[in-house]
C-alpha positions in Angstrom: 16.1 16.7 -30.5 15.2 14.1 -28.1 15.7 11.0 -30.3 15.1 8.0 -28.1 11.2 9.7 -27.5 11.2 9.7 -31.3 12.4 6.6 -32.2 9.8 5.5 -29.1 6.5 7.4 -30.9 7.7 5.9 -34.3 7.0 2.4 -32.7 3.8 3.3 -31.6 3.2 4.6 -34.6 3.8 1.4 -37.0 1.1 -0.3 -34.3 -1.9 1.7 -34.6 -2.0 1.5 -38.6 -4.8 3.9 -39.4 -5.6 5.4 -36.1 -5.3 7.7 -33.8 -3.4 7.7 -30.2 -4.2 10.1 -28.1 -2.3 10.9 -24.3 -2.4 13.2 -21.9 0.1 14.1 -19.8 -0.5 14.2 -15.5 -2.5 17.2 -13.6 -1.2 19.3 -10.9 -2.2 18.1 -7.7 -3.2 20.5 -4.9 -1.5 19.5 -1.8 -3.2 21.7 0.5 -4.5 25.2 0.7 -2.8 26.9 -2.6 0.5 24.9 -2.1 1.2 21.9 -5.3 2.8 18.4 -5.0 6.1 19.0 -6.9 4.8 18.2 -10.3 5.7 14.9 -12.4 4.7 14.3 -15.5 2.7 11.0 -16.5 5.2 8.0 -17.2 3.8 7.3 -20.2 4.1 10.7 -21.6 7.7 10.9 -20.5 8.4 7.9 -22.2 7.2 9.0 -25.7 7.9 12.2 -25.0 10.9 13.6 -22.8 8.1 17.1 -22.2 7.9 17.9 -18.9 5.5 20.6 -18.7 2.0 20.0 -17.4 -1.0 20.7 -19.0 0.5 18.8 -22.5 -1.9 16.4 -25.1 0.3 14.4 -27.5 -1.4 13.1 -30.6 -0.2 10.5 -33.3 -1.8 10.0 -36.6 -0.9 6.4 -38.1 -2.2 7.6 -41.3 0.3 10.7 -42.0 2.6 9.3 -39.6 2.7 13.1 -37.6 3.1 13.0 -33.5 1.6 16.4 -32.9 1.6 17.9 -29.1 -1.0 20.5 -27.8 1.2 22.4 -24.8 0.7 25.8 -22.8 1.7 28.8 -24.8 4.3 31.3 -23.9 2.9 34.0 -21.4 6.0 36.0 -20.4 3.5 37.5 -17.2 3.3 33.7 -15.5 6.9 32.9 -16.2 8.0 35.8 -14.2 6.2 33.8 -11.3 6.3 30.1 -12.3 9.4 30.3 -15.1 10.3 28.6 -18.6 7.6 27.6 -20.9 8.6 26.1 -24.1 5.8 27.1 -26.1 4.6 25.2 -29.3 7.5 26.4 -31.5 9.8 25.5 -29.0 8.5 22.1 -27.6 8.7 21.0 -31.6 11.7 22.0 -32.2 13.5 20.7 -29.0 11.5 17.6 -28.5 10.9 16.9 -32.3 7.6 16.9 -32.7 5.8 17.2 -36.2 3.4 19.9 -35.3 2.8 21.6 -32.0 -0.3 23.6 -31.1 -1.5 25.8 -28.1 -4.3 24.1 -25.7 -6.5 26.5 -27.1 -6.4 25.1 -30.1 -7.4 21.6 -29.7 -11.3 21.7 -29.8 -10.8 23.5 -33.4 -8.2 20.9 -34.2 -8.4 17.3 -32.5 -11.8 16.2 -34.0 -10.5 17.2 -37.4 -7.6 14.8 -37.0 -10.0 12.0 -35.8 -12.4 12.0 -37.9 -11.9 9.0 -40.6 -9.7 7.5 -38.8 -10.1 3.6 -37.9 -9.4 3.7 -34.4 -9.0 5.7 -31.2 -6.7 4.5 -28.1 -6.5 6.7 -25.4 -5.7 5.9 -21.6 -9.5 4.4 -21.4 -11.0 5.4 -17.8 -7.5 6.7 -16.4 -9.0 10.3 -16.0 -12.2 11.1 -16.2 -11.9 14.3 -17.1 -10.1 13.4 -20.3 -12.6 10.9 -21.2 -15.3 13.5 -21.0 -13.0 15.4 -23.3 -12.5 12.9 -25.4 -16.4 12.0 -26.0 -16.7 15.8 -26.8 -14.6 15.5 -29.5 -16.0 12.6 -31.2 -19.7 14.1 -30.6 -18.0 16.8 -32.5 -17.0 14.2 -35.3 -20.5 12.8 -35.4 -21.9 16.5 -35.7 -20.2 16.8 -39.6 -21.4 13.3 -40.5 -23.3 15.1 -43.1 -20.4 16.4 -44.4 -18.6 13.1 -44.9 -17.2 12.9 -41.1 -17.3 9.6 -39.7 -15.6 9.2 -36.0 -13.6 6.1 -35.5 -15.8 2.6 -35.0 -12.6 1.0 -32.5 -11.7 2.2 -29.4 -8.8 0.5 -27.2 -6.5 1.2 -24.4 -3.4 2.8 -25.3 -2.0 1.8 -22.1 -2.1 -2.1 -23.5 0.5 -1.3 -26.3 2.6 1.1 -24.2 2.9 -1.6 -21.3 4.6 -3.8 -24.0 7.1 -1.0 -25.2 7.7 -0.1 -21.9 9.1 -3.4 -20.2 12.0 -3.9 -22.3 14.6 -0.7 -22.2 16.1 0.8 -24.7 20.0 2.4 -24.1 18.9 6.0 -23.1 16.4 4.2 -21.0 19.6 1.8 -19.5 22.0 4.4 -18.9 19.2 6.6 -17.1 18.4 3.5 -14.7 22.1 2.6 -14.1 22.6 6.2 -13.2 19.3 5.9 -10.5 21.0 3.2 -9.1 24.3 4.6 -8.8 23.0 7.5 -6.8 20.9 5.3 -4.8 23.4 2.7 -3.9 25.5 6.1 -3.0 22.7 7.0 -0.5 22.7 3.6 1.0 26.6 3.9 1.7 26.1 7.2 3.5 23.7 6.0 5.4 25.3 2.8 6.6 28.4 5.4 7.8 26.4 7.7 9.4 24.5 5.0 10.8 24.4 5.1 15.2 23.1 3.8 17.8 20.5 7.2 19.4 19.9 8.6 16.4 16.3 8.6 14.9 15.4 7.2 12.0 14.7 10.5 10.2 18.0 11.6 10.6 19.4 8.4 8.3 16.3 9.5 6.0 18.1 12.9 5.9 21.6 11.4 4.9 19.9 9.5 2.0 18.2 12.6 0.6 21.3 14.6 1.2 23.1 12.3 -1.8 20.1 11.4 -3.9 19.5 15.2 -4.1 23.2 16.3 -4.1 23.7 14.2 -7.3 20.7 15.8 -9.1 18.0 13.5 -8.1 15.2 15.8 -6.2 12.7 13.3 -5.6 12.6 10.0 -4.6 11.1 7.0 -6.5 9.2 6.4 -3.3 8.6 7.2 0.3 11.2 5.8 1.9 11.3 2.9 4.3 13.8 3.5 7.6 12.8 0.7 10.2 14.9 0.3 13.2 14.8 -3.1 15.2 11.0 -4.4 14.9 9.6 -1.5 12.9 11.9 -3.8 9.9 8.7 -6.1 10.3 6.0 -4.0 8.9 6.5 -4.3 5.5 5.7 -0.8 4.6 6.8 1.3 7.5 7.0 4.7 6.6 6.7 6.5 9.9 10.8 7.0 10.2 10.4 9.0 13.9 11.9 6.3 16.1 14.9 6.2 17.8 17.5 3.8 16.8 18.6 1.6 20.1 22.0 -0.1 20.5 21.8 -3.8 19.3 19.1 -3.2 16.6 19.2 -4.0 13.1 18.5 -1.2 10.5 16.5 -2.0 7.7 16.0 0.8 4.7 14.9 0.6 1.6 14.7 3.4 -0.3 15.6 5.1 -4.2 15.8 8.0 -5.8 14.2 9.1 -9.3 16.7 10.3 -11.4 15.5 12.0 -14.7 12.0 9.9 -14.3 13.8 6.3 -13.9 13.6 4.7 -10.6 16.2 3.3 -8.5 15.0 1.0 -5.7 17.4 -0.3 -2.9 16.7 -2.4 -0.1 19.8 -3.1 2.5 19.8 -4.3 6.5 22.6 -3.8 8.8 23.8 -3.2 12.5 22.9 -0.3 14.2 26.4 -0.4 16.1 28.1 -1.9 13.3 28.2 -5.5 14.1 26.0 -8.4 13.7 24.7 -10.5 16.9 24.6 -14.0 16.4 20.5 -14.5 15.5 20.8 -11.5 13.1 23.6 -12.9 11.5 22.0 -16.4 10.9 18.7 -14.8 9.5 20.5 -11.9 7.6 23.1 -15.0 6.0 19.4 -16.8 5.0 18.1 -13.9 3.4 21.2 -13.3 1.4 21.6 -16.7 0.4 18.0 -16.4 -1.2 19.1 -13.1 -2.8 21.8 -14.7 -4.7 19.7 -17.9 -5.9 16.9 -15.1 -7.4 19.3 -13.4 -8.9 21.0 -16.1 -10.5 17.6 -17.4 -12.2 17.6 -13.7 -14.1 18.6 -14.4 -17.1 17.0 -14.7 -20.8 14.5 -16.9 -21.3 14.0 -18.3 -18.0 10.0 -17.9 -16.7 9.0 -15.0 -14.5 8.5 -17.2 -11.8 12.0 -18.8 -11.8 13.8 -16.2 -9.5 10.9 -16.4 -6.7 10.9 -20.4 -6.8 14.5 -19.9 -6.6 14.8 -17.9 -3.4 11.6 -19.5 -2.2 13.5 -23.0 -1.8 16.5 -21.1 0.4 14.1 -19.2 2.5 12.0 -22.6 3.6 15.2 -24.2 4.2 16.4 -21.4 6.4 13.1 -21.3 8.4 13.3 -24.8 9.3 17.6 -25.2 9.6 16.6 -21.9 12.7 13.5 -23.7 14.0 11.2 -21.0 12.8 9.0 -23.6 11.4 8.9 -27.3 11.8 8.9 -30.2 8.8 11.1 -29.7 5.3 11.3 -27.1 3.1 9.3 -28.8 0.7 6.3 -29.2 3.6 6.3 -25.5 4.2 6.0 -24.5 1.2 3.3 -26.6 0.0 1.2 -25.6 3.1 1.7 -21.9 2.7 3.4 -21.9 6.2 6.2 -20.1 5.4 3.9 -16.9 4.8 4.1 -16.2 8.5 7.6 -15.3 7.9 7.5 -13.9 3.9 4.7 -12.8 2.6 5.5 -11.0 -0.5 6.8 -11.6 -3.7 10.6 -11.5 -4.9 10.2 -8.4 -6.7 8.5 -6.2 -9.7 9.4 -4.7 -12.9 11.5 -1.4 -12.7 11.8 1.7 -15.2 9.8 4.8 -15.2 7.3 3.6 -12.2 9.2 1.8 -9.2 6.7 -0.9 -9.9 6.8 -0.8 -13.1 4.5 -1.6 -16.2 3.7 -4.9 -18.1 2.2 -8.2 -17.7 3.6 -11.7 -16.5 1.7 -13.7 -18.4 0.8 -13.7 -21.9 -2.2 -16.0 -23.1 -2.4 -17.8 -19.9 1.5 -18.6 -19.9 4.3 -17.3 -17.9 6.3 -15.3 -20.4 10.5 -15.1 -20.1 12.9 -12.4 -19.5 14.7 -11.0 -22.4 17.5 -9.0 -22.1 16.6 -5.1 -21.7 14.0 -6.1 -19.0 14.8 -4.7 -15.5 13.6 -5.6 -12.7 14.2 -6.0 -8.7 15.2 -9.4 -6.5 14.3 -8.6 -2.8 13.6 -11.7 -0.4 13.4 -10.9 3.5 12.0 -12.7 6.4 10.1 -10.8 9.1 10.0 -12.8 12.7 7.2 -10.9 14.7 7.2 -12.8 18.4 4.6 -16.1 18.0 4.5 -19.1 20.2 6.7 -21.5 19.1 9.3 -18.6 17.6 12.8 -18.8 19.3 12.8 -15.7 21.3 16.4 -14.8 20.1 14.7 -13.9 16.5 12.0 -11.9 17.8 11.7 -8.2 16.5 14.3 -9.6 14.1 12.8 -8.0 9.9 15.8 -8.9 7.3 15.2 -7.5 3.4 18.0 -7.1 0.5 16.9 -6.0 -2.4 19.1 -5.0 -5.9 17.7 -4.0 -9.0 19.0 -6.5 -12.1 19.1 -6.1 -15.7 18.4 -8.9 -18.1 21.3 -9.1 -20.5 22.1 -11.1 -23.7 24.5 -13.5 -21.6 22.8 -12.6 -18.1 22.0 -10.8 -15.8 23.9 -6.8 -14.4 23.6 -6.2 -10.9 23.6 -2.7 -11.3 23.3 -1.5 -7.8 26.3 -3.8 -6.2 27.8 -0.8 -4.7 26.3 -0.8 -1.8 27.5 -3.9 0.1 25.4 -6.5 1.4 28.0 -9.4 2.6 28.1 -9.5 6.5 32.2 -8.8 5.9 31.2 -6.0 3.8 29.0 -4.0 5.8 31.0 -4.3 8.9 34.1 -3.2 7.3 32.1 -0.1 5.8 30.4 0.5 9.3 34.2 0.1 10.5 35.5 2.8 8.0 37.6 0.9 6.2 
């Protein structure tokens, strides 16, 4: 039995009181022609659930306290060609459901189980298909009002409460993210040895799957980012097809998903192994900012505290390397360090690689507590600009870890792949 999802829908549970949650689980998506994306299932599903068949409706009743799922029967004939189904006999009794049902079954059964009840949440407006559905069940509901029936009189979006469970991690959901970053950190190192000047940049995308995939993790959390020399400046480079030229700094960020948890890596080295001067002093910046934003991670500090942190090293850099004129405290107050860093020092991490959950609560900025997770990842991007030293030009520097909050703390739990100028070279070296 999968307990943590249990122990995850019996939370849910105690919230709705008398109502009814209702969630369905992602479709398949056509890629092209008659060939599918490699399906995943829907995060939140996963989370409650652990099921990772498509065409799945879980349903929880606050008022008996049952999580019910509706799930594709057995049909020996299409497992031949698309393989294991659990069934409903099999889905409750590995996953631990209440009651389990075949699809077929839900327009006899659903509007039963919402009639009377006080409130629906659903995934309000996600898929419009299911919200079509839905409404056809409660027309169903108001159809027996004669006989009693009486659909619910609330309605709210079950993606409001789930958002809440889903930012602070539970052990099973700790232990699946440390693993993510294990293998992705692993990925990093390879590619950092592999790493050589006329290469192309798909081929150091091919070392990263070759671990990530090795170790059990078949897709990535995202596309990933391999950005030789000034391709490190756009942010979100995906193209990976150029060649990799003596002198250039590499810049890859990239994660695998392991089990449906994220990992999320961001590291910048020499394409021959060694640092030049100007990469050095912007790479040095970069990674002094890392460490302040890390070091605000802790409990009870305010979301913002990590980016002011790394904020105040960055400014200082730009100015101390005559990328921007005044103090630190001048460019930041005018915005002007935006030409150089213009994103934010990270997001939330779990089940999404941006993860779930809001910042603020009632207008306030709310604090870490320990079981959050999320990533530090400062850079500075010098695109060629009047006034930029030309030794900096083409220069894009990002490091990024992912941290957990702890009771005493923070966990860097994707330290091994090594980010200290010493510790690159000596890995590029193969020592």
């Amino acid at each position: 039995m999968h307990q943590p999802h249990a122990e995850r829908r019996k939370r849910l549970l105690a919230q709705i009181g008398d109502g009814v949650a209702l969630l369905p689980t992602a479709t398949i998506a056509v890629r092209n022609a008659d060939n599918h994306y490699p399906y995943r299932a829907d995060s939140y599903f996963l989370h409650l659930t652990g099921f990772e068949e498509p065409e799945a409706v879980l349903l929880l009743d606050g008022r008996s306290g049952k999580s019910v799922l509706f799930c594709r029967d057995r049909n020996p004939e299409m497992e031949i060609w698309d393989g294991f189904r659990h069934g409903p006999d099999g889905a409750r009794e590995v996953f631990g459901f209440d009651e389990a049902y075949p699809l077929a079954e839900m327009a006899e059964r659903i509007p039963d189980l919402l009639a009377d009840c006080g409130q629906l949440w659903w995934p309000l407006g996600h898929d419009e298909a299911f919200d079509r559905r839905v409404n056809i069940w409660l027309d169903a509901v108001r159809g027996r009002a004669r006989a009693g029936a009486r659909p619910p009189a609330h309605y709210g979006d079950l993606r409001a409460l789930l958002d809440e469970m889903r930012m602070v991690k539970d052990e099973a959901e700790i232990a699946l993210l440390r693993r993510a970053g294990e293998i992705s950190a692993a990925g990093h190192v390879r590619a950092m040895r592999a790493a050589r000047p006329g290469m192309h940049e798909y081929q150091l995308e091919a070392e990263l799957l070759h671990v990530f995939v090795g170790h059990g993790a078949r897709q990535t959390a995202y596309e990933s980012i391999v950005a030789a020399g000034a391709n490190a400046c756009t942010l979100h480079y995906v193209a990976n097809n150029a060649r990799i030229n003596d002198g250039e700094l590499l810049l890859i960020d990239a994660g695998c998903e392991y089990r449906g948890y994220a990992g999320d890596i961001t590291r910048t080295f020499p394409a021959n192994g060694r640092f030049s001067g100007p990469q050095r002093d912007v790479y040095e910046v970069v990674l002094a900012a890392q460490l302040a934003g890390i070091a605000a991670v802790k409990p009870g500090a305010v979301w913002h505290a990590p980016s002011d942190a790394a904020l105040a090293v960055l400014a200082q850099g730009m100015v101390d390397l005559g990328l921007l004129a005044g103090t630190a405290d001048s460019v930041i107050e005018s915005g002007a360090y935006r030409q150089f860093y213009m994103h934010g020092i990270g997001h939330l991490i779990g089940l999404d690689v941006h993860d779930v959950g809001q910042r603020k609560q009632d207008g306030q900025w709310r604090g870490y507590q320990p079981g959050m997770c999320t990533t530090i990842e400062p850079g500075l991007y010098i695109r060629p600009a009047p006034g930029v030293p030309e030794a900096f030009h083409g220069i894009g520097v990002r490091i990024e870890d992912n941290v957990l909050v702890t009771a005493d703390g923070n966990e860097v739990y994707t330290a091994a792949a090594p980010k200290t100028v010493a510790g690159i070279e000596a890995l590029m070296r193969g020592e």
